[in-house]
KOLZARO-604752 format. One record per residue: residue in three letters; z, x, y of N, C-alpha, C, O in turn. Coordinates in steps of 0.2 Angstrom, whole numbers, plus 5000, padded with zeros to 4 digits. Layout:
BEGIN
> ALA/Z/X/Y/Z/X/Y/Z/X/Y/Z/X/Y
...
//
This chain:
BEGIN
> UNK/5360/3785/4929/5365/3790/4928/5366/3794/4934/5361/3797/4938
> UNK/5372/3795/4935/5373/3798/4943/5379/3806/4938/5381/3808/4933
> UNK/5378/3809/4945/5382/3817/4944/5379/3821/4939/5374/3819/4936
> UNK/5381/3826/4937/5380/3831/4933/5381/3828/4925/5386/3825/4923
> UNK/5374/3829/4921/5373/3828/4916/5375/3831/4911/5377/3828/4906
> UNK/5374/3838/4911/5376/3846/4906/5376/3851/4910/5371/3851/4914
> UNK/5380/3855/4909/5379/3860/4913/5384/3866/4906/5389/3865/4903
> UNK/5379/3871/4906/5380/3878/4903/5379/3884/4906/5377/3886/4912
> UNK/5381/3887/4902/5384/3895/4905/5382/3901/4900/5386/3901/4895
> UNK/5377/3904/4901/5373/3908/4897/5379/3914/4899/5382/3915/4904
> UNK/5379/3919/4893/5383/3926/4894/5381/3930/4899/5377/3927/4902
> UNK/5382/3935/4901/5381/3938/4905/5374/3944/4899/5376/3946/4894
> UNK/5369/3944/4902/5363/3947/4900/5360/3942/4894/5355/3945/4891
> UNK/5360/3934/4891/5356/3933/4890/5353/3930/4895/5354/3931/4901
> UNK/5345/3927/4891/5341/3923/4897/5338/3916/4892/5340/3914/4886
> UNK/5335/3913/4895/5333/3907/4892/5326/3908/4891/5322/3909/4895
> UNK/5326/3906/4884/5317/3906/4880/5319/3900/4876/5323/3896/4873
> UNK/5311/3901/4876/5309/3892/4873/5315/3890/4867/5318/3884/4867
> UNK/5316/3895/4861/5321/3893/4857/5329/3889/4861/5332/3884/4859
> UNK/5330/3893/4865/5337/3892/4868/5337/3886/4872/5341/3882/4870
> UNK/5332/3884/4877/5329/3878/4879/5328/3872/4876/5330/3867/4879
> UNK/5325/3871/4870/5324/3868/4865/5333/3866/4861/5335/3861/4862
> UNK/5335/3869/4858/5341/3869/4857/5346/3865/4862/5350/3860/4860
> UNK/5345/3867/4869/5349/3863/4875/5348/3858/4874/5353/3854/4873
> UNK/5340/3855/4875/5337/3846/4877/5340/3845/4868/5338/3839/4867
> UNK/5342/3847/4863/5342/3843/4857/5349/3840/4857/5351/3834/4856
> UNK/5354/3848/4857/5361/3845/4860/5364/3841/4867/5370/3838/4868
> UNK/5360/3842/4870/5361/3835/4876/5358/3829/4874/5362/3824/4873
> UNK/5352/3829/4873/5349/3823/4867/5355/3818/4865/5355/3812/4866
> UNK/5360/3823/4860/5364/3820/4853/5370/3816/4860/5371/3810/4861
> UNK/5372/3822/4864/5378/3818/4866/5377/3813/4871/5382/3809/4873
> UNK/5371/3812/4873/5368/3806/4877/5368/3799/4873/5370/3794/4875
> UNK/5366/3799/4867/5365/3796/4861/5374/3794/4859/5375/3788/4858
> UNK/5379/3800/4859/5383/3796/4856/5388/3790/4859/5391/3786/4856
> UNK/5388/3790/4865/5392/3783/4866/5387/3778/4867/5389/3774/4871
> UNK/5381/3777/4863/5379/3771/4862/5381/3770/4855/5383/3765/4852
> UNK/5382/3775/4852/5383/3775/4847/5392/3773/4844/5394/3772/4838
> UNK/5395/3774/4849/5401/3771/4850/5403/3764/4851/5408/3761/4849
> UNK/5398/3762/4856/5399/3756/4860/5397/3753/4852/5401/3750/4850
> UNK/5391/3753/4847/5388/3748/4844/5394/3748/4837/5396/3743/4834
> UNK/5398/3755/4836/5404/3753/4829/5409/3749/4833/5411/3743/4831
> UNK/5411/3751/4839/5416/3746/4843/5416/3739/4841/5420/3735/4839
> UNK/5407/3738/4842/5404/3731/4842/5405/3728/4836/5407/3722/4836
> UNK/5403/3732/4830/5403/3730/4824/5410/3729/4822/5411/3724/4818
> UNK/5416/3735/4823/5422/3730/4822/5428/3726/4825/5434/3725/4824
> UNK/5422/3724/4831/5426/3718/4834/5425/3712/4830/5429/3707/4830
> UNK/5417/3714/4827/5414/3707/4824/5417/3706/4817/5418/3700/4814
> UNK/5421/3712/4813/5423/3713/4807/5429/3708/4808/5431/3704/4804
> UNK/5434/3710/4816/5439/3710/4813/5442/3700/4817/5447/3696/4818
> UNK/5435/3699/4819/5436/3693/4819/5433/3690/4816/5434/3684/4817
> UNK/5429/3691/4810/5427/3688/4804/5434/3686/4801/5436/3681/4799
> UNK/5436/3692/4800/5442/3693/4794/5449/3686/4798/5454/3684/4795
> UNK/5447/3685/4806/5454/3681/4807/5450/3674/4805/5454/3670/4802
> UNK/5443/3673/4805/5444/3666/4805/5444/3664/4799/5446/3659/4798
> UNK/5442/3669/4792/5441/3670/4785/5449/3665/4784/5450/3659/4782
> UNK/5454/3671/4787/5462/3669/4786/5463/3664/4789/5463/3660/4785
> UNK/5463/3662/4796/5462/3653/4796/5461/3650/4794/5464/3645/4794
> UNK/5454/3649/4790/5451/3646/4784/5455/3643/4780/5457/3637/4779
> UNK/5458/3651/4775/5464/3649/4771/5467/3646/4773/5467/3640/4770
> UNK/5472/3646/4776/5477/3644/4778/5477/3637/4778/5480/3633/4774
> UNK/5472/3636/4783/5468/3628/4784/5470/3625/4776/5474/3621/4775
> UNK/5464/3629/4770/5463/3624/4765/5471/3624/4762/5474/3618/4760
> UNK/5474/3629/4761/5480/3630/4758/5485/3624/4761/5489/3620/4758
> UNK/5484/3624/4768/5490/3617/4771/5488/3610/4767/5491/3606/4764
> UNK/5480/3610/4768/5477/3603/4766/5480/3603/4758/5484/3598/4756
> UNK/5477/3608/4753/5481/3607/4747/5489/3604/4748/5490/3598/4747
> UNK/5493/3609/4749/5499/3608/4748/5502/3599/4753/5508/3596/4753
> UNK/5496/3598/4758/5497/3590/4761/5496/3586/4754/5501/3582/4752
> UNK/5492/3587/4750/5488/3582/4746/5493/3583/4740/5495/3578/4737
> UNK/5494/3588/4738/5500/3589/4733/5507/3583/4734/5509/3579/4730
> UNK/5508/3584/4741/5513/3582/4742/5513/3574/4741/5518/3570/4740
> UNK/5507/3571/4743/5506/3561/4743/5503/3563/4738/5502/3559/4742
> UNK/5500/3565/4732/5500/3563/4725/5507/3562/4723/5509/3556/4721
> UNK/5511/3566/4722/5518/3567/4719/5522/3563/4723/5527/3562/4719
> UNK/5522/3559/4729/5526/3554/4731/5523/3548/4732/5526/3543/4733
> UNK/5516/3549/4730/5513/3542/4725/5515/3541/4718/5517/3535/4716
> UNK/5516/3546/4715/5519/3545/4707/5526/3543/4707/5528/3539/4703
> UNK/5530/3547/4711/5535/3544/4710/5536/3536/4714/5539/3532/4711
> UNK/5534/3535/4719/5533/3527/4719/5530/3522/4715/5531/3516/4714
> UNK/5527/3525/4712/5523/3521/4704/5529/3520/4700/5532/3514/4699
> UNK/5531/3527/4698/5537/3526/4691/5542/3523/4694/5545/3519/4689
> UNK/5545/3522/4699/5552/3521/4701/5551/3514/4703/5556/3510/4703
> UNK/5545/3511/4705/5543/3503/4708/5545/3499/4700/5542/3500/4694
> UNK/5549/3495/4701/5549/3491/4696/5542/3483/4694/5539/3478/4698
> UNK/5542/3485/4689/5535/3480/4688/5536/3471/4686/5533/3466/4684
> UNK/5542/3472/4686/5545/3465/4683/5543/3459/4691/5544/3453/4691
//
């Protein structure tokens, strides 16, 4: 980690004691932590949202294959009925 990490500005006539110091390292703590914590929902809805594409390719896939098989059933039958058997 390079440059300035936190920097604060106490009022004019406070000072720093252990309570005030403690409070700093806990909210520097948090926002050090939060873009890891950004980067891993980022991660998690890239993973959701390419579950959900290949989910719908899926479909699609079996939905084509049905309405293929739909389709040579039904131009099986009518070549059955319409073939004469004499």
């Amino acid at each position: 980690m390079e440059g300035v990490v936190h920097m604060e500005f106490l009022e004019q006539g406070q000072t720093v004691n252990s309570e005030r110091y403690i409070s700093t390292l806990r909210a520097l703590k948090l926002r050090l932590r939060c873009p890891a914590v950004v980067v891993v929902a980022v991660v998690v809805v890239i993973i959701v949202v390419v579950m959900v594409i290949i989910i719908i390719i899926v479909v699609v896939v079996v939905v084509v294959v049905v309405v293929v098989v739909v389709v040579v059933v039904v131009v099986v039958v009518v070549v059955i009925v319409t073939t004469d058997v004499d």
